[in-house]
C-alpha positions in Angstrom: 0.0 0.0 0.0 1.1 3.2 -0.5 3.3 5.4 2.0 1.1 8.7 3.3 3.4 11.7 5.0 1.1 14.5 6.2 0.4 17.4 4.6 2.0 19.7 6.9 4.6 17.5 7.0 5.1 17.4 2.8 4.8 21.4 2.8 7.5 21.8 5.7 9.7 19.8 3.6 9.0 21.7 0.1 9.7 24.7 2.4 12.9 23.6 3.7 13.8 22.1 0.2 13.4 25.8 -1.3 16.0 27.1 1.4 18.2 24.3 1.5 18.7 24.2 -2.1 20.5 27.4 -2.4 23.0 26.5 -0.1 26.1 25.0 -0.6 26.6 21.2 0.7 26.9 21.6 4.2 29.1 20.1 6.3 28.0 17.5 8.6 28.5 16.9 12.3 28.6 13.1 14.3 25.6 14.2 16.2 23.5 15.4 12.4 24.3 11.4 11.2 23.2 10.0 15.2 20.4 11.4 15.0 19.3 10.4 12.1 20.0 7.1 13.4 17.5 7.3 16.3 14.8 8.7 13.8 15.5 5.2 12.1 15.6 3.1 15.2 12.0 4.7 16.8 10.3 4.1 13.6 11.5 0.3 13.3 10.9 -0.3 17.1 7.3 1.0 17.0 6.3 0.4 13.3 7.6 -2.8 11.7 5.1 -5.5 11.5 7.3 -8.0 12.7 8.5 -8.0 16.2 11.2 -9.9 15.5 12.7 -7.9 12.9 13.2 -10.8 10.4 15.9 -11.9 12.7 18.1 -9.3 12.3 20.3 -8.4 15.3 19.9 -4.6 14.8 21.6 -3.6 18.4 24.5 -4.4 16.6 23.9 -3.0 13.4 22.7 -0.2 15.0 26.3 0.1 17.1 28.2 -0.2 14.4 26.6 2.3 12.5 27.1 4.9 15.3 30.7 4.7 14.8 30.1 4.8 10.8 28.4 8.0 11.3 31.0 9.5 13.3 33.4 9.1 10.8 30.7 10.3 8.1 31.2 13.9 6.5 29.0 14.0 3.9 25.0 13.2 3.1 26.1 10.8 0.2 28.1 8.9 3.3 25.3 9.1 5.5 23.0 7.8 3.1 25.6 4.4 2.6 25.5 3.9 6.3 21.7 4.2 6.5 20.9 1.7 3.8 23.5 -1.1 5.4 21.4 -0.6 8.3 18.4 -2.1 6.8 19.2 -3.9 3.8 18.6 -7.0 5.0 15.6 -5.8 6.6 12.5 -7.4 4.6 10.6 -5.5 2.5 12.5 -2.0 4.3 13.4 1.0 1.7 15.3 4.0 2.0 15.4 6.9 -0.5 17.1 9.9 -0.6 16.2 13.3 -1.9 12.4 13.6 -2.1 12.6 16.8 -3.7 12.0 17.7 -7.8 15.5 18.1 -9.5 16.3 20.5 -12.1 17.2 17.9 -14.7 16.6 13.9 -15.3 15.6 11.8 -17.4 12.1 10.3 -17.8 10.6 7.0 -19.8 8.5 8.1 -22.7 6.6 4.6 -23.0 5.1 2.5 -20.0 5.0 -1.0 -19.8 2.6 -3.7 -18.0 2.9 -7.1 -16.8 0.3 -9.7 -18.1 1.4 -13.3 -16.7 5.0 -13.9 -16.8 5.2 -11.2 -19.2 5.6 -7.7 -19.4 4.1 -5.3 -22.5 4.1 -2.0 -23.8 0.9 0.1 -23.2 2.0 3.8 -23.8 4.2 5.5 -26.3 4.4 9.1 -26.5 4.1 10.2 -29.8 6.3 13.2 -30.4 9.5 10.8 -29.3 11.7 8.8 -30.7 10.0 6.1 -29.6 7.1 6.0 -31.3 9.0 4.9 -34.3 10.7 1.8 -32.5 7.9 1.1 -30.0 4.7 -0.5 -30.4 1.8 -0.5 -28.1 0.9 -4.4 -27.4 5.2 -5.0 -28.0 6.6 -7.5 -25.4 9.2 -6.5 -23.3 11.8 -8.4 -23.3 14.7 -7.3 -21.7 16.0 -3.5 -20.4 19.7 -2.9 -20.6 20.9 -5.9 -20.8 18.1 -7.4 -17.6 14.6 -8.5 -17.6 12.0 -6.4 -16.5 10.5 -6.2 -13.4 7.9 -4.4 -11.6 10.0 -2.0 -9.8 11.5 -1.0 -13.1 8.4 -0.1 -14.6 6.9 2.2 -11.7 3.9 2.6 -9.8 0.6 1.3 -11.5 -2.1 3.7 -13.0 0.7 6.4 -11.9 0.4 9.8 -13.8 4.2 10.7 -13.3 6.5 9.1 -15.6 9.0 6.5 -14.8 12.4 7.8 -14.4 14.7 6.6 -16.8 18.9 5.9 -14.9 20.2 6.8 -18.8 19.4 9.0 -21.3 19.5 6.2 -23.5 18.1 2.5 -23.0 18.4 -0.6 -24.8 15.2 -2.1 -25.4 14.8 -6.0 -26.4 10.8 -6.1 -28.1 9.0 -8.5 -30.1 5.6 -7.4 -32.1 3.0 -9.5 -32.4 3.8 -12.6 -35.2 7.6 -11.1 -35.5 10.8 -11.8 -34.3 12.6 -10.1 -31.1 14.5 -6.7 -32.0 16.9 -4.6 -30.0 16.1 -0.6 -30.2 17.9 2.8 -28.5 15.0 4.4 -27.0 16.0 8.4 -26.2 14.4 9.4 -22.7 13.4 13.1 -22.3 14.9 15.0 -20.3 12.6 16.8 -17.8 12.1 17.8 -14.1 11.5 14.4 -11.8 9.0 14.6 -9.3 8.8 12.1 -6.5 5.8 10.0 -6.0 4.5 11.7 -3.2 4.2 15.5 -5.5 1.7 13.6 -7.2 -1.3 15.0 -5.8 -3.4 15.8 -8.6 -2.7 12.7 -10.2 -3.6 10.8 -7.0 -6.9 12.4 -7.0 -7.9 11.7 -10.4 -7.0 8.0 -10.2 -8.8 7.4 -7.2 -12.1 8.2 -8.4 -14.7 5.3 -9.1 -16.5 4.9 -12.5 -19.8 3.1 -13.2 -21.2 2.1 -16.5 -24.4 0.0 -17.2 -24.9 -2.9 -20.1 -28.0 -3.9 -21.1 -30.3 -2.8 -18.2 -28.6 -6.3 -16.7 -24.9 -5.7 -15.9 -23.6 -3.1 -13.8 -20.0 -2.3 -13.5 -18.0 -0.9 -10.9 -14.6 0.0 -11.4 -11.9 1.3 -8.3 -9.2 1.8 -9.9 -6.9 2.9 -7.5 -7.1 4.4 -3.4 -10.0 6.5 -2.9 -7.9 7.7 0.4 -5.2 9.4 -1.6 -2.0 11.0 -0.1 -2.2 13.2 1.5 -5.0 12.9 3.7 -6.5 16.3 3.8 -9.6 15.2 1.7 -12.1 12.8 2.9 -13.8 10.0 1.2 -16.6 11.5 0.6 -15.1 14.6 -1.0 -13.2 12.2 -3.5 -16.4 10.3 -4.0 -19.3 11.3 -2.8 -21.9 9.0 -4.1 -19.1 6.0 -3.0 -22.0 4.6 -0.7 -25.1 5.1 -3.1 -23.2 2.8 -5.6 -24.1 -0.8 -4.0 -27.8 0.8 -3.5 -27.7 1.7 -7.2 -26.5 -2.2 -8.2 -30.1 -3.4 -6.7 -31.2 -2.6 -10.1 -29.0 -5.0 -11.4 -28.5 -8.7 -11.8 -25.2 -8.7 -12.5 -22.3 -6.8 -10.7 -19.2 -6.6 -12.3 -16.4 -5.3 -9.5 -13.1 -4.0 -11.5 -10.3 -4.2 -9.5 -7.4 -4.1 -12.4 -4.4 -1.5 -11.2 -5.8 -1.0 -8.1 -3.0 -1.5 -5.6 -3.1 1.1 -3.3 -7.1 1.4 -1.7 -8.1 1.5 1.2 -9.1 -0.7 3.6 -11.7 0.6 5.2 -13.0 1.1 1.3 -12.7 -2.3 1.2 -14.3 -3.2 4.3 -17.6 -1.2 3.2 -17.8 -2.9 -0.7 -17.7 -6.8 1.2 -20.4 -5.4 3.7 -22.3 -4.5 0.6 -22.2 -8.0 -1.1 -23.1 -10.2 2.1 -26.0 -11.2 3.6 -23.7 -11.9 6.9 -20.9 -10.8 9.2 -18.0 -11.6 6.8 -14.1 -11.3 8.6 -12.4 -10.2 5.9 -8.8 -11.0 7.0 -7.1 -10.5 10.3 -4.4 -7.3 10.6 -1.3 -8.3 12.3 0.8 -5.5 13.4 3.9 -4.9 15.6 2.9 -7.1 18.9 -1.1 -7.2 17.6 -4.0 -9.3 15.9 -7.4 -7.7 14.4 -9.8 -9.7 12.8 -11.2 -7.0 10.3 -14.4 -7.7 10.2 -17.4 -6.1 7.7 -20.9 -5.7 9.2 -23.3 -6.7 6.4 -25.7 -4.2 5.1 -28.6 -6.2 6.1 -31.8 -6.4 3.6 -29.7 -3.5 1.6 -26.9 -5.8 0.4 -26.4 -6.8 -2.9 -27.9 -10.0 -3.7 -27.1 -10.4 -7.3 -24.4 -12.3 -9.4 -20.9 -10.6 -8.1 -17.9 -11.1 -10.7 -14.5 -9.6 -10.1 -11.8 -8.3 -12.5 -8.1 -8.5 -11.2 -4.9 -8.3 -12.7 -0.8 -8.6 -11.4 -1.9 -4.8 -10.8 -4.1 -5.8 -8.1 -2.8 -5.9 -4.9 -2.9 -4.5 -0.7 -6.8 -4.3 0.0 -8.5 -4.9 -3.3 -6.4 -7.9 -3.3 -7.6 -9.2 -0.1 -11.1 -8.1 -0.5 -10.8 -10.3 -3.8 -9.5 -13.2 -1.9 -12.3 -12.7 0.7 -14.9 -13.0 -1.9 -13.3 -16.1 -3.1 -13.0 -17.8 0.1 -16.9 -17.3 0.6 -17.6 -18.3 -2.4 -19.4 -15.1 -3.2 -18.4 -14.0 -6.9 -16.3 -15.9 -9.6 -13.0 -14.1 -10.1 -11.7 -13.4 -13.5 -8.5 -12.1 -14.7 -4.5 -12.8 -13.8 -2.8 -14.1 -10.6 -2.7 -10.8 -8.3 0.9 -9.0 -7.0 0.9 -10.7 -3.7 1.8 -7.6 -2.4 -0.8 -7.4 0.4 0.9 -6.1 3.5 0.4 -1.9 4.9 3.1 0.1 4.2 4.1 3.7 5.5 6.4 6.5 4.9 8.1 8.6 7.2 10.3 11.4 6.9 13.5 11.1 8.3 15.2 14.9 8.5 19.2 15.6 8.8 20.0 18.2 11.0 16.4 18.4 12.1 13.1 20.0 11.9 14.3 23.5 12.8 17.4 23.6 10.3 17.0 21.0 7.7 20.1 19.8 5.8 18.7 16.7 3.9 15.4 14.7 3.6 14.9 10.5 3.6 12.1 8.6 3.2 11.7 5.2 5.4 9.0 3.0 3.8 8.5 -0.1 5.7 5.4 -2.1 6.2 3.3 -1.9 9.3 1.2 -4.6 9.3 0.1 -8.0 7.4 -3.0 -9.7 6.6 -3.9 -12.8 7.1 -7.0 -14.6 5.3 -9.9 -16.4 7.1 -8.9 -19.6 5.5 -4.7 -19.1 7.5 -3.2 -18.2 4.2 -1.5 -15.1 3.5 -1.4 -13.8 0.1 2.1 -11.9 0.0 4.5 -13.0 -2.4 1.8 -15.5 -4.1 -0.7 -13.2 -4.8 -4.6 -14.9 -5.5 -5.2 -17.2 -8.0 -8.2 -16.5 -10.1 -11.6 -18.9 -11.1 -10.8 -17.6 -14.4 -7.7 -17.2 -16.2 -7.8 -14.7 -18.9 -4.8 -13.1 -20.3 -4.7 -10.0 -22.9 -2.3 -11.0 -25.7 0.0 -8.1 -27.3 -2.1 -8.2 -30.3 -5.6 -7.6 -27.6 -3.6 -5.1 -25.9 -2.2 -3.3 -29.6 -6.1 -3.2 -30.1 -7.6 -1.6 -27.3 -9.6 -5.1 -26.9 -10.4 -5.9 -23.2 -10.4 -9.5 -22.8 -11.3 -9.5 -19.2 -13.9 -7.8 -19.4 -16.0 -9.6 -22.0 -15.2 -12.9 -20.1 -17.2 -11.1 -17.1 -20.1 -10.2 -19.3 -20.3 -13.7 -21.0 -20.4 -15.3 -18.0 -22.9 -12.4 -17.5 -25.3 -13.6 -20.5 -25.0 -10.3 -22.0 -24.9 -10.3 -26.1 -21.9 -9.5 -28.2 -23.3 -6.6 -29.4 -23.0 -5.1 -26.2 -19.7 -6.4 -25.3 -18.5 -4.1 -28.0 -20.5 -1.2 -26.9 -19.2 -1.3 -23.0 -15.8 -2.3 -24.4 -15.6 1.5 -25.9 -16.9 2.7 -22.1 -14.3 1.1 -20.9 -11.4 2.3 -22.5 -12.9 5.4 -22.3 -12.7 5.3 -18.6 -9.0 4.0 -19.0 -8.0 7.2 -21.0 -10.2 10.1 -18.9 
């Protein structure tokens, strides 16, 4: 799930960002790096979701870094010690320098993974790349490794990926041909961090409905409707979130999208199973630093949903959507249709970790760790497996060159709605993709 920083917090650090970065590199004291240290120690003590800290004897590593940091005279050096602190530490990340730089060098296509496979799903069409790229190309290799899913960013993100060269070698195959290697040009741009993305968050994390047939009704979250930060409420982001299961009663079929959705919320979540059951449903249990809570959703009584539930996941779907999936499976109440889900289920949070301190900033980390993991009613937990679907449907590069949604008419079949329509909502959808 995604990291949240408050909003004060994010505007003391633009603020001390502005002023810092007219300075010269300053010159660091033992006490500037120690500190930082103990920022690092309070937030694993308190935070981490496992007590034991994977093993890890961090006493030591902690020691040992004291006497690192002593020795440490620049941020760069301070940053190295930090990051041996916890890089054994599961699932732990540090990052440095949250602020937008002048200069760097952003991706100009995006890529997906579908299966065991990764494709391309955006070219911008000014580049360079638009005349070596494809949409619906597989992705074969970048520089030299395979792809993965940190490589290609965030899902559903509006910022663009940030390229480590100005130029990458590409290994693609189209549809029917054989692989090729291309020298894709990145453009060279500001780079924002995820956290500036504010306006994209709230754009993303509104819901969209559409209706087929007077007989299908579809429901699409594509990402959190709690975006960072948290200065807007649910209801402001969507207002008529709690209307929408009331509105499905006209329906006899309910279509749930959950494709990209990786960051929601759970208390989201929690509200759209109490809307499908006719009973008490315990959706998972939270387990925290030293803590167990059986998260359980209330069911909306004779207002429930009572109709045909079908959900729509992807390798995009993960943290709540992917458990409310799961939880829907387990009780047997919808057929799930789609790919195998991230796995990527457990609560993370961001903190801001400040050299020199509050009142005279030098440098800014982030520490995202995760706080807490979910465990399903059946005792299995879905991180690093991710959920395995009824239905296994998989766009193929020539689907995905298309614009056809394969997913989706699998959900209305089963639905019994005609081809005709299939077509028509297939053009709402993509619609919805694009706005």
């Amino acid at each position: 799930m995604r990291g949240r920083l408050s909003w004060g917090v994010a505007a003391l650090l633009m603020l001390g960002v502005a002023v810092a970065g007219k300075k010269p590199p300053p010159t660091l004291k033992p006490e500037d790096g120690i500190n930082l240290l103990n920022q690092l120690d309070d937030h694993l003590k308190k935070q981490y979701y496992d007590p034991t800290l994977g093993g890890i004897d961090l006493k030591s590593r902690f020691a040992e870094a004291t006497e690192q940091m002593r020795r440490a005279t620049t941020t760069e050096k301070v940053y190295q010690v930090m990051e041996r602190v916890i890089q054994d530490l599961p699932d732990a990340k540090l990052y440095r320098d949250p602020k937008p730089r002048e200069y760097g060098y952003a991706r100009v296509w995006k890529a997906r993974p579908v299966g065991g496979k990764f494709y391309i799903t955006f070219v911008l069409n000014r580049s360079d790349a638009a005349k070596k790229l494809k949409v619906g190309d597989e992705l074969l290799s970048v520089n030299g490794s395979p792809p993965t899913h940190d490589m290609m960013g965030l899902p559903n993100s509006s910022l663009a990926t940030e390229a480590l060269l100005e130029t990458e070698r590409l290994v693609v195959t189209s549809p029917g041909e054989k692989a090729r290697e291309v020298v894709v040009r990145s453009e060279k741009r500001q780079i924002y961090p995820e956290f500036f993305d504010l306006f994209g968050s709230l754009f993303e994390s509104r819901s969209w409905t559409a209706y087929v047939d007077r007989s299908v009704m579809i429901w699409r979250l594509p990402s959190s409707s709690e975006p960072w930060p948290r200065m807007i409420s649910r209801k402001d982001v969507e207002p008529n979130f709690n209307k929408v299961p009331a509105r499905a009663q006209k329906y006899p079929n309910l279509i749930i999208d959950l494709r990209g959705n990786s960051r929601g919320s759970i208390d989201e979540m929690g509200a759209v199973a109490a809307a499908l059951f006719d009973h008490d449903v315990t959706v998972a249990s939270r387990v925290g630093a030293g803590s167990k809570q059986p998260l359980v959703a209330e069911t909306s009584g004779a207002k429930h949903y009572g109709g045909r539930v079908i959900v729509l996941v992807d390798k995009q779907t993960g943290g709540p959507a992917e458990v409310l999936a799961r939880a829907i499976q387990i009780d047997r109440r919808g057929e799930i249709i789609g790919d195998q889900t991230c796995g990527c289920t457990r609560e993370r949070d961001t903190f801001l970790l400040v050299l020199g301190g509050i009142k005279k900033p030098l440098d800014f980390f982030r520490l995202s760790i995760p706080i807490a993991d979910f465990v399903m009613s059946d005792g299995e937990n879905l991180e690093g497996k991710g959920l395995t679907p009824n239905q296994t449907v998989l766009p193929s590069g020539a689907d995905i060159a298309s614009g056809r949604d394969t997913g989706l008419e699998a959900a209305l079949k089963l639905a019994g709605v005609p081809s005709t329509s299939k077509k028509q909502s297939q053009r709402q959808m993509i619609q919805w993709h694009l706005q």
